[in-house]
LUMLUMLUM-888662 format. One record per residue: residue in one letter; x, y negated, z of N, C-alpha, C in turn. Coordinates in steps of 0.05 Angstrom, whole numbers, plus 5000, padded with zeros to 4 digits. Each point is the difference from the previous one (the first is absolute). Example, Ala and Ser with C-alpha at 12.3 -4.5 7.8 and 13.67 -1.06 7.14 Angstrom:
REM residues 2
A526451145156498249765000501849765000
S499349794986501649765001498549785014
END
This chain:
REM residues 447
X537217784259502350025017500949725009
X500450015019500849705014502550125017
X502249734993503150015009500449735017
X500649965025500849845017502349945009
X501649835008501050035009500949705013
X502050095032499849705008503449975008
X501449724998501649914991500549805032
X502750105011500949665024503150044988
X500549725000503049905002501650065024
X502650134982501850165039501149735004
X501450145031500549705007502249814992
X500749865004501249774989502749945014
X502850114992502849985008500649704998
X502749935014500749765002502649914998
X501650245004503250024992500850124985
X499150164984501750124970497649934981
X497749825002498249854973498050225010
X497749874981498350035004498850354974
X498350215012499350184984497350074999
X498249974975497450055006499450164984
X497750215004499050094981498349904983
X500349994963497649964989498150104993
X497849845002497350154985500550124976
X499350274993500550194978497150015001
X499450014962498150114993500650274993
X499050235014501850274991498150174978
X500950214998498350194971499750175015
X497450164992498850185006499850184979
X501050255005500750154979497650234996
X499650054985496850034989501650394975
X498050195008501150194994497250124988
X499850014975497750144977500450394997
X499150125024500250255002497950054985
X500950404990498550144981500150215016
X498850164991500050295001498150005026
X501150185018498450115031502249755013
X499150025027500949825021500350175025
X502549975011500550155031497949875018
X498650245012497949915022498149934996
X498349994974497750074989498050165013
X497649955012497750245007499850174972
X498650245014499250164980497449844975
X500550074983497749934984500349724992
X501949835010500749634989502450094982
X500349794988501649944981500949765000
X501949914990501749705002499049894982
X499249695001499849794975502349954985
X502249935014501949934971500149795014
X499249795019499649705007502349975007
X501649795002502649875017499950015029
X502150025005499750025033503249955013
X499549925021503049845011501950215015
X502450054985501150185010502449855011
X500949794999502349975033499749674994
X500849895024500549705012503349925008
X501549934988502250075011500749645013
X500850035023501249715009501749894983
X499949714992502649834993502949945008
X501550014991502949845020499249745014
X501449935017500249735003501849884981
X499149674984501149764993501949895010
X502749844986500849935021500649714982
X500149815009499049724987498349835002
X498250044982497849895001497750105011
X497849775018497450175003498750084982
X499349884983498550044987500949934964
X501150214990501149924963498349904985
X497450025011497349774971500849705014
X501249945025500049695006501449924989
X500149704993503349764997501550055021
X502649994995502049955021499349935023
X498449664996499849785019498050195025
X497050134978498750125023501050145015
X502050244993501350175006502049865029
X501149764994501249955026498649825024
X497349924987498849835014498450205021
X498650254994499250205008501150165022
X503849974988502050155022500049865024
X501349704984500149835029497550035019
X498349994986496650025014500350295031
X500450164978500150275023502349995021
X501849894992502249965022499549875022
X498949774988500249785027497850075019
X497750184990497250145017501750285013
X501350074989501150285010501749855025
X502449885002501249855019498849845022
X497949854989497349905023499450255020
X499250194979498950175024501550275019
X502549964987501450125019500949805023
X500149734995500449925020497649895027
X497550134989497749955016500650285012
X500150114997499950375005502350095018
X502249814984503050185008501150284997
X498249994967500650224989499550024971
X502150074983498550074968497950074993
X498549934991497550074993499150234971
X499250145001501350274983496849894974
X498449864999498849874975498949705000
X500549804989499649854998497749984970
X497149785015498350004983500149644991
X499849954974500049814985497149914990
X498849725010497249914995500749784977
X498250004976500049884985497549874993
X498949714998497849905004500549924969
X498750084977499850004977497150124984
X498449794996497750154983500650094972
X497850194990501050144982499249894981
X501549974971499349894973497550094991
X499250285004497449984992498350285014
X498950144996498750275012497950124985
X500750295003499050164981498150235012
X496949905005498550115020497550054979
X498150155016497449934991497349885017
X499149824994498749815012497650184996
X499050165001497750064991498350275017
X498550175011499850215013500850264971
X501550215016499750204984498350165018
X498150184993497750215014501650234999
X500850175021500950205005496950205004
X498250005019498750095006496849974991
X498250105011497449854989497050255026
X499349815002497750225022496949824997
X498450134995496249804997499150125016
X498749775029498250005015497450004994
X498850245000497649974980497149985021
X501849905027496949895020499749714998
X502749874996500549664986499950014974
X500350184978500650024981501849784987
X501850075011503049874992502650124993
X501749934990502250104991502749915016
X500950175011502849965009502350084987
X502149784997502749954984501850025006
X502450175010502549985014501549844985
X501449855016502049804982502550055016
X501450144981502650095000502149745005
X498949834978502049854988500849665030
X497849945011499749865016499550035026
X499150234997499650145031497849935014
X496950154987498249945016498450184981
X496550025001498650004991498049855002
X498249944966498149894990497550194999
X497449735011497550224989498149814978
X498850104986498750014973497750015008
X497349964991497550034995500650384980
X498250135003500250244979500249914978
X496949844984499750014979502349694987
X501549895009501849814990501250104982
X499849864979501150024971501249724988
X502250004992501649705000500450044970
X498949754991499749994974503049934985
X499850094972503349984986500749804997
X498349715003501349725007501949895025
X498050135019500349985024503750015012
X500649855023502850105001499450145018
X498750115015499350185021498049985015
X499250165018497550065013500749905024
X498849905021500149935027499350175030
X500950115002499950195032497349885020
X497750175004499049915021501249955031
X501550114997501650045031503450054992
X502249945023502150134989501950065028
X501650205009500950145026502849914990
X501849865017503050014988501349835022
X502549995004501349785016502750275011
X501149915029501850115015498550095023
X497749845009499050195020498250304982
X499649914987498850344990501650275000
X503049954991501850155007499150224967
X499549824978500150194980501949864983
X501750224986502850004989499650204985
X500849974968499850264987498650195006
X498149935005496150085003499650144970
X499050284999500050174981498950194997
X499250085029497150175009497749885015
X497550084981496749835011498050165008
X498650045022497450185000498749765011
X497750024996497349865004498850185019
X499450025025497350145009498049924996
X498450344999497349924976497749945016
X501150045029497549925019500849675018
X502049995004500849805016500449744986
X501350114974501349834987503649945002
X500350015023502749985005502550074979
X501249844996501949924985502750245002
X500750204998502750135003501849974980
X502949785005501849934986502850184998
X501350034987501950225006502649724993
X502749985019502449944983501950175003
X501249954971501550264993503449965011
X501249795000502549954995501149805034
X499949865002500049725017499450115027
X497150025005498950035024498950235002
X500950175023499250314994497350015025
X498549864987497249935012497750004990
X496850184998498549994978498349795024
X498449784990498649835011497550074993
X497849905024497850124994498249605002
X498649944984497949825001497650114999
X498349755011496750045002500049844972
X496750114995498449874966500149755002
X500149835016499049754998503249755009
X501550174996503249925011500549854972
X501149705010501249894982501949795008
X501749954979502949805013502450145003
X501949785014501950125015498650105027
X499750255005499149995022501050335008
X500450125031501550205005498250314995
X501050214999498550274992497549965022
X497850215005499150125016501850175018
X500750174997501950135002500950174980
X503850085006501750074990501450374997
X500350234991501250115001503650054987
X501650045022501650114987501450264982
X500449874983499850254976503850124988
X499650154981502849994997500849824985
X503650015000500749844975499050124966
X499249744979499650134980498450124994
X496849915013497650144999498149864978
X498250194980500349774976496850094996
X498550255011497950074984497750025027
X497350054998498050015024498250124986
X498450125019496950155001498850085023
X497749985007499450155021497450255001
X500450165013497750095005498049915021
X497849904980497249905023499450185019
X500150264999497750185008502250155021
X502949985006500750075016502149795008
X499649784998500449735010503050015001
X501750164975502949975002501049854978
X501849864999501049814986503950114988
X500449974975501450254991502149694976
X502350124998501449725000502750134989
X501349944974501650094974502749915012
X503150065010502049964986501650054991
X501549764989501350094975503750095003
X500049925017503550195009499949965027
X500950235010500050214994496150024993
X499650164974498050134999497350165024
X498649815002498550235022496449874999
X498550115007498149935015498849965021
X499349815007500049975038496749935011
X499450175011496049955005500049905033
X498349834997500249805024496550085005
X499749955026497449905008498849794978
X496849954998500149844987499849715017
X499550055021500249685021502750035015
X502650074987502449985014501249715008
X501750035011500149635010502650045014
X502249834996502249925011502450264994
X500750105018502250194999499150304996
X496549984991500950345010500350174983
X500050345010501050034974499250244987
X500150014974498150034982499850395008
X497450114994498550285002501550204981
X500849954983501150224988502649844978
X502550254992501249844979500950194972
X499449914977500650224989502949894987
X501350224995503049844993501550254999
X503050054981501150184987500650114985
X502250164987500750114979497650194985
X498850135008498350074995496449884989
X500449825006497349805002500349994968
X502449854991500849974973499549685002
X499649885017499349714997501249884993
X500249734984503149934980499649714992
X499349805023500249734997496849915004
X498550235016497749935004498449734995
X498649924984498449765003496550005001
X498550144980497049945004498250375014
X498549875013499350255013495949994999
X499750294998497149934985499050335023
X497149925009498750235022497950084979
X499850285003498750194990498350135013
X497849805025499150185017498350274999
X498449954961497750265007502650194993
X501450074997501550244991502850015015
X500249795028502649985018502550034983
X500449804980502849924996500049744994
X503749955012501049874997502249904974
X499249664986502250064971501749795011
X503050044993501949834994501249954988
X500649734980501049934980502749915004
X501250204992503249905003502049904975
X502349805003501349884979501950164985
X501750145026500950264988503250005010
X500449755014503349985007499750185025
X502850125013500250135023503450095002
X499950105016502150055015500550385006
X502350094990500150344996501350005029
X501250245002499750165026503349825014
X501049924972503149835010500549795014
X497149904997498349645004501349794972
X501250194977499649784971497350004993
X500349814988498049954979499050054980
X498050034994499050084976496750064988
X499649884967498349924991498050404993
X498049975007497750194996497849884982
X498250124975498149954992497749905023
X499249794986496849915025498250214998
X499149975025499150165001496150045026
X498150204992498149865037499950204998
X500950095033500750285017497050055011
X498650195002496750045017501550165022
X498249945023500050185031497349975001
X500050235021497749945025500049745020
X497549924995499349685020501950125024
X500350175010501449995031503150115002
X500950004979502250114989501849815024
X501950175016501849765014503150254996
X502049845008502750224998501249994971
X501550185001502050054967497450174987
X497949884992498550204993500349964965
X499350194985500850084967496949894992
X500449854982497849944979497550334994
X498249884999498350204985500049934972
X500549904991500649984973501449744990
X501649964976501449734993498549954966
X499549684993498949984973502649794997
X501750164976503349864993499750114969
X501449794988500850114973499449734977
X501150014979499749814975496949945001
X498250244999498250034979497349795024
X501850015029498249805023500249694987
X501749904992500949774990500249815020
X500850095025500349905028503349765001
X499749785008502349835000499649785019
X500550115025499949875026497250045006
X499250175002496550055016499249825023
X499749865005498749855016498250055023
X498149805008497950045019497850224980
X498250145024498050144980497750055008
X497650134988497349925018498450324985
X497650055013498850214992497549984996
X498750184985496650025001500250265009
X499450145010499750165021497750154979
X497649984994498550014991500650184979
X501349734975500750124970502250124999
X501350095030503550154998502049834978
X499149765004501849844989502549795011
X502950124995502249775015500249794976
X499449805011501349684991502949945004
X502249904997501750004991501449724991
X501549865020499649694989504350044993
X500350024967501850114991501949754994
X501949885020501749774999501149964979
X502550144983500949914985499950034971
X497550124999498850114977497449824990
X499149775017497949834995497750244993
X498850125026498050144991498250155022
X498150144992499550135023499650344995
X500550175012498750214998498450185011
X499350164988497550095015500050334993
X500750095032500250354991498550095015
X499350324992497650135022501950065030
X498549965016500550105026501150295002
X499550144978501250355003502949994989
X500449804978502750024983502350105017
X501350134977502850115018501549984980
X502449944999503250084982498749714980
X501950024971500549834988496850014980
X498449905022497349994980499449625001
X498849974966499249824994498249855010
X500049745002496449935012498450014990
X497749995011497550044991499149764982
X500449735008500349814983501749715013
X501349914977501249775008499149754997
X499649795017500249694995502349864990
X499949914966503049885001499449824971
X502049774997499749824980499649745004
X501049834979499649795007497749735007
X497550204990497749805004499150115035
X501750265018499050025020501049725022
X502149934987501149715022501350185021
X500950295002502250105015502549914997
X502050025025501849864996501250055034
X502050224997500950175028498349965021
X497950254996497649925024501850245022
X499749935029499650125017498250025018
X497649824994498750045018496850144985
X498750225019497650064980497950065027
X497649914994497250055014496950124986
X499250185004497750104994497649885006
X499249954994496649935008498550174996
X499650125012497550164991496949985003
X499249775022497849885001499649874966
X501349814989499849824980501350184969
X501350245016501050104974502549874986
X501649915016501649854980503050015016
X502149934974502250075008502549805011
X501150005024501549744999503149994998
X501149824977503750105011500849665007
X501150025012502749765009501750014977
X501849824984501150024987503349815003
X501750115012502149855009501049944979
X500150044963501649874993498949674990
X497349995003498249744988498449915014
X500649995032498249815021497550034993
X499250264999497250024993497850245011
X497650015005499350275008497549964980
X500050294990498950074975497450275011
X497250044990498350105001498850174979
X498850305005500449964976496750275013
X498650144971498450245007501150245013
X498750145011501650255013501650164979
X498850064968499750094990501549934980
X501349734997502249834983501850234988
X500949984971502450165006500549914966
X502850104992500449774971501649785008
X498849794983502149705007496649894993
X498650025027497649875008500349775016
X498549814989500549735007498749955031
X500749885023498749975023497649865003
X498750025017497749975003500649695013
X501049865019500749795011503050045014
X501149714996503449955005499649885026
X502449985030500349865003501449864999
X501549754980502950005001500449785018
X503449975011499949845025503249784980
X499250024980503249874984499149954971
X500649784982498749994970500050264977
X498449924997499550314973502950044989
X501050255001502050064981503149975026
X498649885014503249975022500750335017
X502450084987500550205012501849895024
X500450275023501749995029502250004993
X501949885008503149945005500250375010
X499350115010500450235012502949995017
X499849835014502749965027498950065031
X499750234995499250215024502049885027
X501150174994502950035026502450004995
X500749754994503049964991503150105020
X500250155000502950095010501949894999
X500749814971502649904986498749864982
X502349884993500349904965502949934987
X500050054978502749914984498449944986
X502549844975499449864977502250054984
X498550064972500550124973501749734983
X502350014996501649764988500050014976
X498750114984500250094972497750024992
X498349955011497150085000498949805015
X501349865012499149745016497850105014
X498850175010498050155012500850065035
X497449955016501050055028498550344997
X501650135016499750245006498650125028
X498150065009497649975027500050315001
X500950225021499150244999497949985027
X497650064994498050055012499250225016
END
């Protein structure tokens, strides 16, 4: 859940003193329901999770701007806004209803991470290379396949690397590789509601091939080769949106699936089922009832038909404890062995269920433990030429490899890490806010 919000100073009086509003850190009131929930689908049930039930405005202050300043700042600040507020009414010849305040002050220190986190992960297996979404810096890295960075090592070195402002990738979080072209398909989720397309041999700051526009909040990709459509996850409102697969600029996309009915619920990883025409979606589980509140649903991956467009109803849902599902992720298939892969975020793990499963059935087998070097993967790739398994691992700058067949707390086959052994991610996604904890001396970052 992410809370925003944005803040201007009213304007600035000059005959009965001066009145400003202050910055309030406000509370968010957080409500632990039981039982059933109003507006529930048939067949869901409520978690019990917190959820924000009212925002209420502050009073205005009247005094001081700001009660954490000294005095002195407090009037040095006023005078400040007055004498800019009075300037520009008299440029104008008119009050000016907000006055903005520039402060040229660097910061004591900063609390970032220098390092790539891997959101995504896709292997070119006509270069045989590995591609890295980097969430954290905004680009992607490519790898040799077989690169394995030894436990001394502080990291591995990128044969190539795509990143800058002309690339136009920002919270980059969806990857496809074409398996014939090569071509690069980047998804950003947040920032730029633009998926960028590069050629194999693209590197630098340097601009897309070309660009589609996508929705806001688009986080997942796949395509179908064989009927050249390209099929694209988001996450609020919930929907699926299938594009051409050579779409470009404004146009707009072939089918959309989206609605109460769909059951879709924070859509993120999406996985094609071509010999048997379905479609899986891995959802987080937040959504919105018929009132437009909010509210928390078990995770959950909804199956359709590949051509499913409209309020169309799941052909079946796999939800329940016994899935051990906790933020489902990106996901991949063998088509073959009717096996879904499962790159399971906040569970450090992966799973792996048959392609037929329905209701609260267990997987078939799990990847999990500490000798696997998992560590909130979202990103996962199949090989099936080489047989082998790939995840991105956003919480340890690392992408991890492993047998098709891994399952236990099986150790990987080769690392790539891009940060020293043992360095976990700051995990500072998308900061909205921050406060700080006076008792706890702790800064507070909701993501």
């Amino acid at each position: 859940m992410e809370i925003r919000g944005t803040h201007q100073l009213p304007r600035v009086g000059t005959a009965a003193g001066i009145t400003v509003m202050a910055f309030v850190l406000g509370i968010a009131v957080l409500l632990l329901s039981s039982g059933t929930s109003e507006g529930l689908r048939p067949g869901r049930r409520a978690t019990g999770s917190p959820q924000l039930i009212a925002v209420s405005p502050l009073p205005e202050m009247d005094g001081e701007l700001c009660p954490l300043l000294p005095a002195s700042a407090n009037a040095s600040l006023a005078a400040m806004l007055q004498q800019q507020g009075a300037q520009a009414g008299r440029m104008t010849g008119a009050a000016q209803p907000y006055t903005a305040v520039e402060f040229e002050r660097a910061p004591l220190r900063v609390i970032r991470d220098n390092y790539p986190t891997y959101s995504a992960i896709a292997v070119d297996l006509i270069s045989n290379e590995v591609y890295l979404q980097d969430e954290n810096l905004f680009g992607y890295k490519v790898f040799d396949r077989l690169t394995d960075t030894p436990p001394a090592a502080a990291f591995s070195e990128p044969k190539r690397m795509v990143g800058g402002l002309e690339t136009k990738l920002e919270f980059n979080c969806g990857l496809y590789v074409d398996p014939v072209t090569g071509e690069i398909y980047s998804v950003n989720n947040d920032t730029v509601n633009t998926m960028v397309i590069f050629a194999r041999e693209a590197e630098g700051n340097v601009p897309p091939k070309r660009e589609l526009s996508t929705p806001h909040r688009t986080y997942g990709i796949m395509a179908d080769e064989e009927a050249q459509e390209l099929y694209l996850t988001v996450e609020d409102p919930p929907q699926v949106v299938v594009y051409r697969k050579l779409a470009e600029g404004d146009e707009e996309p072939l089918r959309v699936l989206e609605g109460p009915s769909t059951q879709l619920e924070d859509a993120h990883g999406i996985a094609l089922d071509k010999k048997n025409g379905w479609m899986f979606v891995s959802n987080h589980g937040s959504s919105a009832n018929a009132s437009g509140a909010g509210q928390f649903e078990p995770p959950s991956i909804t199956v359709y038909p590949m051509k499913a467009t409209g309020d169309t109803a799941p052909l079946r849902i796999i939800e329940g404890p016994r899935t051990q599902m906790n933020w489902p992720a990106a996901m991949t298939l063998d088509e073959q062995a009717g096996e879904l892969f499962v790159a399971n975020d906040a569970d450090n793990s992966v799973l792996v269920f048959r392609v037929t499963d329905s209701g609260d059935a267990a997987p078939k087998r799990i990847l999990k433990g500490p000798k696997t070097g998992i560590r909130h993967p979202t990103g996962i790739f199949l090989d099936l030429k080489n047989k082998e398994l790939w995840l991105s691992n956003m919480g340890n700058h690392s992408a991890t490899v492993y047998r098709m067949d891994a399952q236990g707390d099986a150790a990987p086959l080769r690392t790539i890490r891009s940060a020293p052994q043992g360095k976990d991610a700051q995990a500072i996604g998308n900061p909205g806010a921050v406060g700080y904890d006076s008792k706890r001396e702790e800064v507070l970052v909701p993501n």
